[in-house]
N, C-alpha and C positions, 0 to 999 in steps of 0.2 A: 750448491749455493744458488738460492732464485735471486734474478739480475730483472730491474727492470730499466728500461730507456723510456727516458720522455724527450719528448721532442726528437723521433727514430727517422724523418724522413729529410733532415737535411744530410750535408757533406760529413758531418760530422756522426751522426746518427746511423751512418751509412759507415763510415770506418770503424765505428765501435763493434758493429755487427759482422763485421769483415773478422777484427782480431778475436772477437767472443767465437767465434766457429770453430766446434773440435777441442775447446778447452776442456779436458778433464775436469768433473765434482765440479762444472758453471753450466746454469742452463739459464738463456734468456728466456723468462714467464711472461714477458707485458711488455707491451711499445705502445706507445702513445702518439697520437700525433690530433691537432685540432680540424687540421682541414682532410685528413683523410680518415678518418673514422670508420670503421664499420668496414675497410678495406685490406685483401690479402696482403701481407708483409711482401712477398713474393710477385704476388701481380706490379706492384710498385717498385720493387727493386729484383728484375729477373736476374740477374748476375746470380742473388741469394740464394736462391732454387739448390734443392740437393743438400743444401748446407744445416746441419745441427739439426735442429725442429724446425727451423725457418718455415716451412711449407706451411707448419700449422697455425701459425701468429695472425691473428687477427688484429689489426688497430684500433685501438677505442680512445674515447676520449680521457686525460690527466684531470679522471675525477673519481674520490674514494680510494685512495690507492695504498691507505696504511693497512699494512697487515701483508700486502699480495703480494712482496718482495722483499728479501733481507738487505740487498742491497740496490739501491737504486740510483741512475747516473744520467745526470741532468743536463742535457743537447738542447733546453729551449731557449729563446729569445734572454734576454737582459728582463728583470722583471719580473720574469716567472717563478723564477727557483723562492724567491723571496716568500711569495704566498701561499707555496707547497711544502715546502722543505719541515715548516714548525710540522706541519700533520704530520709527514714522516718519521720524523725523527720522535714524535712522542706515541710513533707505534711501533718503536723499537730498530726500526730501521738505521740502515748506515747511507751515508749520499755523498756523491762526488761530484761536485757543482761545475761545469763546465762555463757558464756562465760568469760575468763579470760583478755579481751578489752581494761574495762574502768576499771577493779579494782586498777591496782597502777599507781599512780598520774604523777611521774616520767616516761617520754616516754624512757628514757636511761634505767631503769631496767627493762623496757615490753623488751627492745631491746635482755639486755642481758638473762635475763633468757628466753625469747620464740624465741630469735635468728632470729628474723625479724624484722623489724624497725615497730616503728606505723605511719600511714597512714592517725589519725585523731587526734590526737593531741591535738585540738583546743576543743574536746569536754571532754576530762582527766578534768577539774574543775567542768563542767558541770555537770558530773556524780556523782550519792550520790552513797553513798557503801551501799547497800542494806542489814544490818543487822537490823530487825524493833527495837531490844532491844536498841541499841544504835545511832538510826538516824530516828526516827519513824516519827518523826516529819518533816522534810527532803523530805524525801521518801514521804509523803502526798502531797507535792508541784512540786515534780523533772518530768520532761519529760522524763531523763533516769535514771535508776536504774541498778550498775553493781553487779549484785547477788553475791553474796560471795563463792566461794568454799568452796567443801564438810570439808575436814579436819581445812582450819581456822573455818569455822563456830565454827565446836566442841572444837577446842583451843582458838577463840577468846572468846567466850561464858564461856569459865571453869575460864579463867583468868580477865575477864571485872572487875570484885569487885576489886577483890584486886591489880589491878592496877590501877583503878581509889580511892581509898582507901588509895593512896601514900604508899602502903605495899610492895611492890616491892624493892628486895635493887639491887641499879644500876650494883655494880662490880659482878655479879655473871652470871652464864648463866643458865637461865632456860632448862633446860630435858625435850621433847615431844616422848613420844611415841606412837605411834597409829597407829591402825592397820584398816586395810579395809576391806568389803566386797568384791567382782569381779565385781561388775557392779559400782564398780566405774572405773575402766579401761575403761568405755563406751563399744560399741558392737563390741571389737574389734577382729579380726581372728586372732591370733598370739601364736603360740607353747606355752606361759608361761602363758593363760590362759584356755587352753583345760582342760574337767574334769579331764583328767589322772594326768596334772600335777594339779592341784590346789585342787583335794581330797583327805582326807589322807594327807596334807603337809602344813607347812606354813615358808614364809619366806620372808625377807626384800626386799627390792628393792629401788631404789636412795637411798641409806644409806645417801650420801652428794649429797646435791644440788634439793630439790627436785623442784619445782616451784610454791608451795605455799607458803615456806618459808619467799618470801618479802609480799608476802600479811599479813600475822601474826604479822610480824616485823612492817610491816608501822602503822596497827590499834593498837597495842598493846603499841606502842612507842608514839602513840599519846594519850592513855591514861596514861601511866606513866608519860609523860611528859620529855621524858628520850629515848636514843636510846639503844632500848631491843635486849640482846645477846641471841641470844635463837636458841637450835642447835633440828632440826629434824628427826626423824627417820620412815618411813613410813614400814607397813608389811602387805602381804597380808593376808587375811583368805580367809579359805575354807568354807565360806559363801555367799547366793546373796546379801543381804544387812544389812549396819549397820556399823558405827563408835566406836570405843572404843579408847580413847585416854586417857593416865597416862602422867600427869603434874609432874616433879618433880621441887620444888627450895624451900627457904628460904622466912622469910616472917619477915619484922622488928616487933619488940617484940613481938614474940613467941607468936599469941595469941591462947589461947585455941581453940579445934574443937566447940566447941559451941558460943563463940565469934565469931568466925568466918564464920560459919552457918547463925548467925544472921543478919551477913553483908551482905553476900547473899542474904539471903529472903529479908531484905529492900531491897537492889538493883533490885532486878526485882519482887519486890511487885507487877507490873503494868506489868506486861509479863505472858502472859497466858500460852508458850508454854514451860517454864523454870518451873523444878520440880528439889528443890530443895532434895534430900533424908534424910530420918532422918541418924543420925549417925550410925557409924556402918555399913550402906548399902552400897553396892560397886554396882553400876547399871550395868544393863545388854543390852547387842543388842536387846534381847528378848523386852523389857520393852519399847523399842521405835521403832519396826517393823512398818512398813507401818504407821507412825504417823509422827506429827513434832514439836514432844518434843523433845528436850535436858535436859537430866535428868544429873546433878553433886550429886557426894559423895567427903565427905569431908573426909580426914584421915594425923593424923601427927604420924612420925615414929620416939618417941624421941630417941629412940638408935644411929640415923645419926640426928638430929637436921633436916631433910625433911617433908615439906607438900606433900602430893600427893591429887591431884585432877582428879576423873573421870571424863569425860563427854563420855555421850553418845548420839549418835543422827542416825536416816536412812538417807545413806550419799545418794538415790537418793529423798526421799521426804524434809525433813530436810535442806539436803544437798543440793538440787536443785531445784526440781518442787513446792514441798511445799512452800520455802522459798519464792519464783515466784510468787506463788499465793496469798501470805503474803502480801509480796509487790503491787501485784496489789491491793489487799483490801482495802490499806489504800493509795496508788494513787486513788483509785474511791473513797471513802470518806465514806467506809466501816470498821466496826471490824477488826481488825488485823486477826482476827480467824473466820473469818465468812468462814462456811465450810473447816474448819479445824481442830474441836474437833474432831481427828478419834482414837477411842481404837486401842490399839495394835493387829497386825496381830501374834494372838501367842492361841496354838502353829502354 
């Protein structure tokens, strides 16, 4: 199968080519990138070296591209995918949009929270939301796949049960907090992610309004069945990778941490990459480094009548490149996890 990547020279671009090495019947044919064009794949990422074809990849610019790839998996900015994606896909192509494009349905809230109109509109229904736990089936059939961002992932994943479980009570607003690695800002040059500030410190950033926030709202609301109040808090760590997110809210009749564990583990009985923890455990980044597990701890605080739910996941494998390759598996008619049982990178 020919693979191509656009947008191959961020974090993310960089992990897709990590997990694409040595797959059986996948060859990555094309990498794109705008500002390194005309440059060795290999010169720019020497780790690569040795690896697949890598040596022989040249970068060219994400222009002409229907036809030179069956399947192609989109690492570029917010934007892009939108004025590529029709050519693609009308030259038979399949694409898994890593980008924020095709994720919310509504072209009015792409509008307002990324502050540009969307430009493709027509394929917003066409798109599955690329979470395999709860669209797996979907995702086997769909020509585009819009990957899910790093932090819903880990919040829609913590909360899936007990919204689909009718346990959700409507008047209330669920508590997100959750904090990131740096490379989930992508490979950006900017004063508030140089090591001086980001070592030694941690701290919040978009307190309100972050732009995952309608992605969380739209899948979460469509599992409850109900429009979910649910307020964000995103912080940075002085980490390269890894999500930890604390769920707080209420949950109709109080059921115990072990009831409720239960409901979990049936729930993604059939999900390979979800690791429920025994009780007690509160997961850690460590516990899902360089893998693409989402591991949840269950904990209720009877003193305030609060659930807290952990989840934790690596917000660039997990979070993106994994979930990518996820996705492609079961568009090719593959294991969900086929090359993707990886032990954690720890320490």
């Amino acid at each position: 199968m020919r693979i191509g990547i656009i947008g191959a020279t961020g974090y993310v671009g960089l992990e897709l080519l990590r997990l694409l090495a040595g797959r059986a019947g996948d060859e990555v044919v094309l990498v794109t990138s705008r500002q390194e064009a005309g440059q060795k794949l290999t010169a720019f990422f020497p780790a690569l070296a040795g690896l697949a074809n890598y040596d022989d990849l040249i970068m060219t610019e994400p222009v002409n591209l229907a036809g030179r790839a069956d399947f192609f998996l989109m690492a570029a900015q917010h934007g892009a995918a939108m004025s590529l994606v029709p050519e693609l896909l009308s030259g038979g192509a399949r694409v898994v949009d890593l980008s924020a494009d095709f994720r919310l349905k509504n072209p009015a809230l792409f509008e307002k929270w990324y502050s540009s109109p969307h430009t493709s509109p027509e394929l917003l229904d066409r798109a599955v939301y690329g979470l395999p736990e709860l669209y797996g089936d979907k995702i086997k059939d769909a020509s585009l796949v819009a990957n899910p961002g790093c932090y819903p992932t880990s919040v829609i994943l913590a909360l899936a049960p007990a919204a689909s479980a009718g346990l959700l009570e409507a008047d209330q607003v669920v508590i997100v907090d959750a904090k990131s690695g740096v490379t989930g800002a992508g490979r950006t040059l900017a004063p508030g992610y140089l090591f001086v500030e980001v070592a030694d410190n941690f701290r919040g950033y978009k307190i309100v309004g972050h732009r995952h926030t309608p992605e969380m709202i739209q899948e979460l609301s469509l599992l409850a069945g109900f429009d979910l109040k649910l307020s964000f808090t995103p912080h940075l760590l002085p980490i390269n990778r890894g999500i930890l997110s604390t769920v707080y809210l209420r949950l109709k009749g109080n059921p115990s941490v072990s009831e409720l564990r239960e409901k979990y583990i049936n729930f993604y009985k059939n999900s390979s990459f979800i690791r429920v923890r025994p009780e007690g455990y509160a997961p850690e980044t460590a516990d899902v480094r360089g893998t693409n597990f989402c591991d949840l701890g269950l904990f209720y605080d009877q003193s305030c009548g609060l659930f807290k739910i952990i989840s934790v996941i690596d917000n660039i494998c997990r979070g993106a490149g994994g979930q990518a390759i996820a996705n492609l598996n079961l568009m090719t008619g593959r294991p969900v996890e086929h090359g993707l049982i990886l032990s954690a990178l720890r320490p």
